[in-house]
C-alpha positions in Angstrom: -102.1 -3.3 97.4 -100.8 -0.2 96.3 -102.0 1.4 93.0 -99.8 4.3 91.2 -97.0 5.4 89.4 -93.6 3.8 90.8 -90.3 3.5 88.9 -88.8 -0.3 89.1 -85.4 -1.2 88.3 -85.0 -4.3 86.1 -82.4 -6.1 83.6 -82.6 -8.1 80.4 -80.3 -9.5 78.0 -81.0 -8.5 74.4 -78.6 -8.7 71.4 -77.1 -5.8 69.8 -76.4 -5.7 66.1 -73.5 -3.4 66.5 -72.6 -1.4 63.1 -69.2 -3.2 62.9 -71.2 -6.4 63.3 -73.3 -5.2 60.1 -70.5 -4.1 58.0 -69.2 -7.7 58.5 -72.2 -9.6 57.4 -72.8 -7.0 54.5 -69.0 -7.9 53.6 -69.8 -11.6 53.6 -72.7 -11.5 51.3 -71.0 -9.3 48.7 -69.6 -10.4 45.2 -66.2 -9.6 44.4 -67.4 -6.6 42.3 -69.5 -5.0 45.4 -66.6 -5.8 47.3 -64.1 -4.5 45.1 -66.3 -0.6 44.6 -66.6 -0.7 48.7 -63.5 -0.8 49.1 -62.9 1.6 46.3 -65.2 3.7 48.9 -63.7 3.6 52.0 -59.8 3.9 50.6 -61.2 7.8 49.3 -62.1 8.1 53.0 -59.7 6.7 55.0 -56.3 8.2 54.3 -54.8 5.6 56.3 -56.1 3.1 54.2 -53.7 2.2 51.3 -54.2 -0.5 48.2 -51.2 -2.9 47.5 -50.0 -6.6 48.0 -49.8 -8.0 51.6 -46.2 -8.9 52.7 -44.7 -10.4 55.7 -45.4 -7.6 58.9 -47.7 -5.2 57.2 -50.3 -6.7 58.7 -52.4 -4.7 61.0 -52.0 -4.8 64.5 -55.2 -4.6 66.1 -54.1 -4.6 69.4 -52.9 -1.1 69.0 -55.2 1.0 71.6 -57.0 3.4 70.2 -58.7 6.6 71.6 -62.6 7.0 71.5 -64.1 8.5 68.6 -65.9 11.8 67.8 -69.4 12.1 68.1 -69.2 14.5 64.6 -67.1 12.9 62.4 -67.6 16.5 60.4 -66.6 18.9 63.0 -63.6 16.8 63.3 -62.6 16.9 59.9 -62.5 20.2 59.5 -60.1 20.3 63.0 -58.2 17.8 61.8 -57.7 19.1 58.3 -54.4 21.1 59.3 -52.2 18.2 60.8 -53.3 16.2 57.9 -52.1 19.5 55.8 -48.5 19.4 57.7 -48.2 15.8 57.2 -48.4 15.4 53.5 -46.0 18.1 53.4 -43.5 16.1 55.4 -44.6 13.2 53.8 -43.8 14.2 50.2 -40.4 16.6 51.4 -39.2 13.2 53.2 -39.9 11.0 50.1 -38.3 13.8 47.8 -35.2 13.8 49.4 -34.6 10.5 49.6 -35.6 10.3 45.7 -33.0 12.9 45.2 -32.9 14.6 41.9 -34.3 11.4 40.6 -37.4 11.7 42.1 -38.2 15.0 39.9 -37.4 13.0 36.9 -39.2 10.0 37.6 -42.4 12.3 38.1 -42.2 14.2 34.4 -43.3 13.1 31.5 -40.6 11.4 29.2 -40.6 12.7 25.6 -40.7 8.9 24.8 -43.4 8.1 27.0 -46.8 6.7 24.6 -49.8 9.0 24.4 -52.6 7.5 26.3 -55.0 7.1 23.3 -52.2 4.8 22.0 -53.6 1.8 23.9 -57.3 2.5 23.2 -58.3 -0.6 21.5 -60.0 -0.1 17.8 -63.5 -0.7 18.5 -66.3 -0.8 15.5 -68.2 1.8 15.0 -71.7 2.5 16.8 -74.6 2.5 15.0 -75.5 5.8 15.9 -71.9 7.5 14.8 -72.5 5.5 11.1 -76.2 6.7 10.8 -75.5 10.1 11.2 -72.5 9.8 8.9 -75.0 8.7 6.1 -77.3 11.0 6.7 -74.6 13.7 6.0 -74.2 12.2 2.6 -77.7 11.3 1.9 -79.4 15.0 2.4 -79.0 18.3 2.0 -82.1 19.7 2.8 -82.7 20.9 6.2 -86.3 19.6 6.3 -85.5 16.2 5.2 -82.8 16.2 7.4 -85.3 17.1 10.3 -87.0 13.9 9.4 -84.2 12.1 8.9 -83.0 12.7 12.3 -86.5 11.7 14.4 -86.3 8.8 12.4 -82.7 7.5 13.6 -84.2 8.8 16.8 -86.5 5.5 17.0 -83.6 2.8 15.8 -83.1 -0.3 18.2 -80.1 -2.6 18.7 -81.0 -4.3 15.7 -82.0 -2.1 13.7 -85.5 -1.5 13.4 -87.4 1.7 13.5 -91.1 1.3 14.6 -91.6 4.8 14.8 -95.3 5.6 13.1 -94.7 7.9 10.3 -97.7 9.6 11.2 -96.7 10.6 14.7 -93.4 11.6 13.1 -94.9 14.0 10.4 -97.1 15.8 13.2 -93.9 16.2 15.4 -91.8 17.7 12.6 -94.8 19.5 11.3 -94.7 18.1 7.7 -96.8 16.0 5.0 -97.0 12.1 5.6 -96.0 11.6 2.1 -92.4 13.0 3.0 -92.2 10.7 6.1 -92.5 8.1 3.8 -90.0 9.3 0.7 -87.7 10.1 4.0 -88.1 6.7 4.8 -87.7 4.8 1.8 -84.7 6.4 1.2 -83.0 5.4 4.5 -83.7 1.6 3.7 -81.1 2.1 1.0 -78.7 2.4 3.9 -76.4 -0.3 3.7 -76.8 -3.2 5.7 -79.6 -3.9 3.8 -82.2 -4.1 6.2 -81.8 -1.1 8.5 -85.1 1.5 9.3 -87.1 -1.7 8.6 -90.4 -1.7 10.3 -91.0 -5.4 10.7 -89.1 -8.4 10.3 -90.7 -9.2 7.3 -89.5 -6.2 5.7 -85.9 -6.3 7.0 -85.7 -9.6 4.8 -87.8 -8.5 1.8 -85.1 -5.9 1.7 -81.7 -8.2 1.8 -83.5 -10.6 -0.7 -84.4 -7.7 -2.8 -80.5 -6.8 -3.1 -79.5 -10.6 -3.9 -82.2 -9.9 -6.5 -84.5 -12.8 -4.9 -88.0 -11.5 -4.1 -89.8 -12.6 -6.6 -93.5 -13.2 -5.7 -93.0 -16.6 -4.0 -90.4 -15.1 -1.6 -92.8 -12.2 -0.6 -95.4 -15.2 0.1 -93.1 -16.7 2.3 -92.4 -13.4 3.7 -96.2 -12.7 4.4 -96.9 -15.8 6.0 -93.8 -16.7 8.4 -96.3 -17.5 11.3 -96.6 -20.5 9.0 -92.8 -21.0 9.0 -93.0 -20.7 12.0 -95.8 -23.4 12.6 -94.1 -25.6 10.3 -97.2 -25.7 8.3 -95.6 -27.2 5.1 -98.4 -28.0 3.0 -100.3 -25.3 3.7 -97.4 -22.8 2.9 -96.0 -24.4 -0.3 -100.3 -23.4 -1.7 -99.8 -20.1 -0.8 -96.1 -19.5 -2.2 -97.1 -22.2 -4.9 -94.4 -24.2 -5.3 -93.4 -27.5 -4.9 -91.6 -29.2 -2.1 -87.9 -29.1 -3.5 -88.4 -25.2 -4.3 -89.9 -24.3 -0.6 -87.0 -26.2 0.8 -84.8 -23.9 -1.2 -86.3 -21.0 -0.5 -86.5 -22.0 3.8 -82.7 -22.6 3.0 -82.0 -18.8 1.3 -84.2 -17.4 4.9 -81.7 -18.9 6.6 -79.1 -16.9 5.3 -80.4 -13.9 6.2 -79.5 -11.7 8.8 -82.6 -10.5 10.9 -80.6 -8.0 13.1 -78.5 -5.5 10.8 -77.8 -3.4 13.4 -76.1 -6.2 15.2 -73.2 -5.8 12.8 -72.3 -2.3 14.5 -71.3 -1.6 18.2 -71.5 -4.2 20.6 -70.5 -5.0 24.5 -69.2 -8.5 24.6 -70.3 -10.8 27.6 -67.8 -10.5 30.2 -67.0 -13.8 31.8 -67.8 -14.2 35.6 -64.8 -13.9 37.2 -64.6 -16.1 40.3 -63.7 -16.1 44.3 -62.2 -19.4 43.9 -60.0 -22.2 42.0 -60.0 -25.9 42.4 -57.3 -27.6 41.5 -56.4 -31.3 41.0 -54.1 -32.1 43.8 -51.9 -35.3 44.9 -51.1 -36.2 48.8 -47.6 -36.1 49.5 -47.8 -38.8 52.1 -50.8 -41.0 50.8 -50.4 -40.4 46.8 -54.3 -39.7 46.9 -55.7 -38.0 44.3 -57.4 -34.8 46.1 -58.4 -31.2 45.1 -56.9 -28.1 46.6 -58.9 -24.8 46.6 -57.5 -21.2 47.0 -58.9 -17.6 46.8 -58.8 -16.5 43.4 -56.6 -13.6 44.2 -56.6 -11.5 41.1 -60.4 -10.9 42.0 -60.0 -9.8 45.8 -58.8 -6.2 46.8 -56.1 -6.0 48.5 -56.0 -3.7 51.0 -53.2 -2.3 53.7 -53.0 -0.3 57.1 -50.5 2.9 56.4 -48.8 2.6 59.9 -45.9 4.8 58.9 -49.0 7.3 57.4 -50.8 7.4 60.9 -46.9 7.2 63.5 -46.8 10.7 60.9 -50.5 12.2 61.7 -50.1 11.4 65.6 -47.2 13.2 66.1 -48.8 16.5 63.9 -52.0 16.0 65.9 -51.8 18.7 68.8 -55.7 19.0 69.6 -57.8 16.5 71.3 -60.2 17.0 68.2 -57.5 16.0 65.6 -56.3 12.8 67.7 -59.6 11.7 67.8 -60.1 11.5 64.1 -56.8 9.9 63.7 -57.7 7.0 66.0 -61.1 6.9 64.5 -59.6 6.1 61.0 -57.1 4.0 62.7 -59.7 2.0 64.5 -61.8 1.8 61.3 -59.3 0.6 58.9 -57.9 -2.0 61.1 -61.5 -3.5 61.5 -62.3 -3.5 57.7 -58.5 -5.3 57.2 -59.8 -7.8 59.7 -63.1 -8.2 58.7 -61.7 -8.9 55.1 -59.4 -11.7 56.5 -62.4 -13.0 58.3 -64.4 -13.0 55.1 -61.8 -14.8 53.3 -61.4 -17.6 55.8 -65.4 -18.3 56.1 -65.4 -18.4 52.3 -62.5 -21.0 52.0 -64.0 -23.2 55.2 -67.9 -23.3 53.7 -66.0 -24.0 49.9 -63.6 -26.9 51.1 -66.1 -28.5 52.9 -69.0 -28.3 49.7 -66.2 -29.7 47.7 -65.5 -32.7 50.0 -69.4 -33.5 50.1 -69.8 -32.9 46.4 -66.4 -34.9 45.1 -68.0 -37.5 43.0 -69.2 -34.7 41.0 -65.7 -33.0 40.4 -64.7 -36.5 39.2 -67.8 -38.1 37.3 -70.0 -35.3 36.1 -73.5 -34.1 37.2 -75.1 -37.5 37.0 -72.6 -38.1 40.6 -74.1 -34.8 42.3 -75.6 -35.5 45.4 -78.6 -34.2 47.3 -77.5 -31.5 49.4 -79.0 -28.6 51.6 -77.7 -25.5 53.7 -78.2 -27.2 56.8 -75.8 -30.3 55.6 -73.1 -27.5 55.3 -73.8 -25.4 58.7 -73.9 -28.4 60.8 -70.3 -29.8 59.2 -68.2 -26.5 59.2 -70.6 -25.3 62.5 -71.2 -22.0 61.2 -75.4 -20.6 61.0 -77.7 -21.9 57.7 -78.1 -18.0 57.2 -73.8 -17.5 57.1 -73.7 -20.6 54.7 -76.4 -18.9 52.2 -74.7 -15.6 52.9 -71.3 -17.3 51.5 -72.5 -19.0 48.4 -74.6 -16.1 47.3 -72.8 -15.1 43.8 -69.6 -16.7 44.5 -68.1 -18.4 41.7 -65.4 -21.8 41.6 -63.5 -22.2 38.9 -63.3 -26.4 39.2 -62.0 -28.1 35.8 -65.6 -28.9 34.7 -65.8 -25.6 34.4 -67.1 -21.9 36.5 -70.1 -23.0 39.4 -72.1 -20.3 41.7 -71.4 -22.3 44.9 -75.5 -22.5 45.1 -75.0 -24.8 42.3 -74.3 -27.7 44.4 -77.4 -27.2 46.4 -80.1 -29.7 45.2 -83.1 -30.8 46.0 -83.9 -34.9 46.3 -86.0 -37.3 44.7 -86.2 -40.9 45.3 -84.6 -44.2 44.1 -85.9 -47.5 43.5 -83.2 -48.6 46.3 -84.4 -48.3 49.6 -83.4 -44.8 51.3 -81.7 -43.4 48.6 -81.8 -40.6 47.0 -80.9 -38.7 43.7 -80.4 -35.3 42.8 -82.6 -33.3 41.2 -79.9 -31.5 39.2 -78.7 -34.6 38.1 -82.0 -35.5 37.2 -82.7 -32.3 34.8 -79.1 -33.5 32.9 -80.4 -36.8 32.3 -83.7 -35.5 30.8 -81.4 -32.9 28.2 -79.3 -36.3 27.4 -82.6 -38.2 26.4 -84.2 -35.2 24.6 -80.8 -34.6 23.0 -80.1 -38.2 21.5 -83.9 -38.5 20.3 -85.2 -39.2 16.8 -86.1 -35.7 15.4 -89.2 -37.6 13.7 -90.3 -39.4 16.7 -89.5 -37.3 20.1 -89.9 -38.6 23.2 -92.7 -37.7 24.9 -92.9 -36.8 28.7 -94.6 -40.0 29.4 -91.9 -42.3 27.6 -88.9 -40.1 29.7 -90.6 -41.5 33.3 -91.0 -44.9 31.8 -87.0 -44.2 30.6 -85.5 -42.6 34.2 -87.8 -45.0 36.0 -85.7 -48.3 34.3 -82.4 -46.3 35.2 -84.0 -46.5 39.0 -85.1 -42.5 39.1 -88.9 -42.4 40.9 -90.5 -39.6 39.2 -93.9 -38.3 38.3 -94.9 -37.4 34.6 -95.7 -33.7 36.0 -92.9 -33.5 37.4 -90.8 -34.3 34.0 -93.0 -32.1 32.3 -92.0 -28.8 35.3 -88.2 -29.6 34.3 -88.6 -29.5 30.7 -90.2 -26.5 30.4 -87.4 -25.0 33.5 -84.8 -25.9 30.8 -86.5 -24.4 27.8 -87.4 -27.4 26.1 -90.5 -27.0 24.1 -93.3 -30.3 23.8 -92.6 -33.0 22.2 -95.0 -31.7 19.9 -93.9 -28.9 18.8 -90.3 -30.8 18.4 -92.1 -32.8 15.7 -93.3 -30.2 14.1 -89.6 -28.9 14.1 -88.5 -32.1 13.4 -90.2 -31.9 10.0 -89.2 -28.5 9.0 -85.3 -29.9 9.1 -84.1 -26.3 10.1 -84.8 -26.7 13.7 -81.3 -26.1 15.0 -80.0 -23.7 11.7 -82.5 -21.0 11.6 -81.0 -17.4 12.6 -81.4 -17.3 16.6 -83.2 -13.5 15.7 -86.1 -15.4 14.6 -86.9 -16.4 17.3 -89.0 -13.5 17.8 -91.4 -15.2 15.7 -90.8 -18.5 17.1 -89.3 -19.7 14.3 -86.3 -21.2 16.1 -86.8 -23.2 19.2 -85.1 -22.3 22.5 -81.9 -23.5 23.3 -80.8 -26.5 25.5 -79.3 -26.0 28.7 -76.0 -26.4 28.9 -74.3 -29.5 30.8 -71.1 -30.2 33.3 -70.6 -33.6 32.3 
């Protein structure tokens, strides 16, 4: 046997994750809004990339051959820069003269034409801009002022300013004593309430404009973990009163507004906007009742191959350089156009066939919604478990139950009392909000009594199991609903308060 160095020959498959490969599996995973700023990307880089509706033959032809690419996309640029000069020039002078003298006109400005800031919406002011506005008014002294200005420094959303005056009078290099008169005066700023340290104070400060903090208010005030508790009897001894005033008084808290600087500037929820729309449909030929889904195309970008654009930067392209970058763009473009069309159509196959599996629950509700994994929807349209999670990864449907992420549909299973069947666990969670929801206030259901409940209904279900989806969906102990139960307020106290945990969380919401 021979024993050394020797070079041997040998060959192996392996699988190449190619970078167009890459961009089309990022593509696939995206939401319409990652989408939408990609594509926002690569139209600044590509000049032969243009945005606009598609229309019979402006597709791209990707059989068009195209000529290797560059090694340095860079140095190529830079050679390519003066055909791409030249043809803009004959672009524009060839669109000019067809326009005529009209095409001067149609590119100045009428005199008629609205100013821009005509069509800016009135928006309220911020609570920054109104601050500073009152502290115009309310001092004239530049040292006040000083103070006045760390203070608005430390306001929140709502309001508060738990700055600690001491910090603040060694920062501006002033007495305590005029942090505090500072202060004090900037809780006169209207909404009552604002550069309130505590929540406590923010209400002592609106009931002490309504002329209602008298000393049994300011117990309340001091003792809201009590309110909070719902420790009746021990809170109507410390405000001392009786039970017809505390109700009165829990009923003037609730008028109360615990976030002043709510009131002020604001960015409203945008709704989700989604990738598809389902539609009731009827079968020409069977008269069936059906669904038909489609791309929601106001949310996709629409994007084009210039042809005309790159016939133009051919013919100026003289150097090998400069044709080289041209088919490179041309090369790219038509692979993100196709990639795009490809994304489309694995969205629409993985939807329609989620929507045939799921149909009782388009037509019944979520109590109808089925057990259903990834694999269930791989092996059906034959596509890979990691494509299908790829695809319903913050997509939306718009279905007339309402807006879904497609990883709605996918639920877990728990047993039935019938023999090999199942229910789904989504269905399950809806179930326990209808029980919880129809409940006596004074007698709640506790989680034993819900198994005993879905159990009769056929549902095979453990107590700790109940208990994991009640607390899931926010819903406190049947406890503590008693305890809200007698307060009477449990579902009218300001949601603010919930801070202090005066108020308790809300229910999840339902598709049925």
């Amino acid at each position: 046997m021979r024993i050394g160095p020797s070079l041997i020959l040998t060959s192996r498959q392996t699988l190449a994750m190619t970078p167009q490969l890459q961009q089309a599996i990022k593509l696939l995973q995206f939401s319409h809004l990652e989408l939408a700023a990609f594509i926002q990307q690569e139209l600044e880089k590509n000049p032969l990339l243009t945005e606009g509706a598609v229309e019979d033959g402006q597709a791209a032809d990707t059989d068009t051959p195209v000529l290797e690419a560059p090694t340095d996309t860079a140095d190529a640029l830079a050679a390519a820069a003066p055909a791409l000069a030249d043809a803009d020039e004959r672009w524009t002078r060839e669109h000019a003269d067809r326009g005529g003298d009209g095409a001067a006109s149609r590119v100045g400005q009428r005199e008629d034409a609205p100013d821009a800031l005509d069509f800016v919406a009135d928006r309220p002011r911020s609570l920054a801009a109104y601050v500073l506005e009152q502290l115009d008014i309310l001092f004239s002294d530049a040292a006040e002022r000083r103070i006045a200005l760390k203070l608005a420094e430390g306001l929140d959303e709502a309001g508060y300013c738990r700055l600690d005056a001491a910090v603040v009078a060694e920062a501006v290099g002033v007495e305590l004593a005029r942090v505090e008169a500072v202060w004090t005066r900037l809780r006169g700023i209207e909404p009552a309430g604002l550069f309130a340290r505590t929540l406590a104070e923010c209400l002592a400060a609106q009931l002490a404009e309504r002329n209602r903090l008298d000393p049994a208010m300011k117990a309340m005030l001091d003792n809201l973990d009590l309110v909070a508790a719902g420790e009746l009897t021990q809170l109507r001894r410390r405000c001392g009163v009786d039970e017809e005033d505390l109700r009165d008084m829990l009923a003037e808290l609730r008028t109360l507004d615990p976030r002043p600087g709510q009131a002020f500037e604001f960015e409203p929820i945008q709704p989700v906007a989604p990738d598809l729309v389902l539609l009731p449909a009827k079968d020409a030929d069977t008269g069936e009742e059906g669904w038909h889904i489609e791309l929601n195309t106001d949310a996709l970008p629409k994007v084009l191959v210039d042809r005309n654009y790159h016939a133009i930067l051919m013919k100026g392209a003289r150097a090998k350089p400069e044709r080289d970058f041209v088919a490179e763009r041309f090369q790219s473009a038509n692979w993100l156009v196709k990639t795009l069309e490809q994304r489309a159509t694995t969205i629409l196959k993985v939807a329609r066939e989620i929507v045939r599996q799921q149909d009782a629950f388009f037509r019944q509700g979520v109590s109808a919604l089925r057990p259903l994994v990834l694999r269930d929807i791989a092996i059906a349209t034959e596509l890979h478990e990691s494509t299908v999670s790829r695809v319903t990864s913050n997509k939306y449907i718009a279905t007339p139950r309402g807006i879904f992420e497609l990883k709605y549909f996918f639920t877990s299973a728990l047993p039935a009392r019938t023999p090999g069947a199942t229910v789904s666990s989504e269905s399950v969670r809806s179930r326990i909000r209808h029980l919880v929801g129809a409940e006596n206030a004074q007698h709640p259901l506790s989680d034993d009594r819900i198994v005993d409940l879905l159990k009769g209904e056929g549902i095979e279900i453990a107590r700790r199991t109940v208990a994991k989806y009640r607390e899931a969906m926010r819903i406190p102990s049947s406890a503590e609903r008693r305890r809200l139960g007698r307060l009477g307020m449990a579902r009218s106290l300001p949601p603010a308060l919930s801070n202090t945990a005066l108020a308790p969380p809300m229910l999840a919401g339902s598709a049925d």
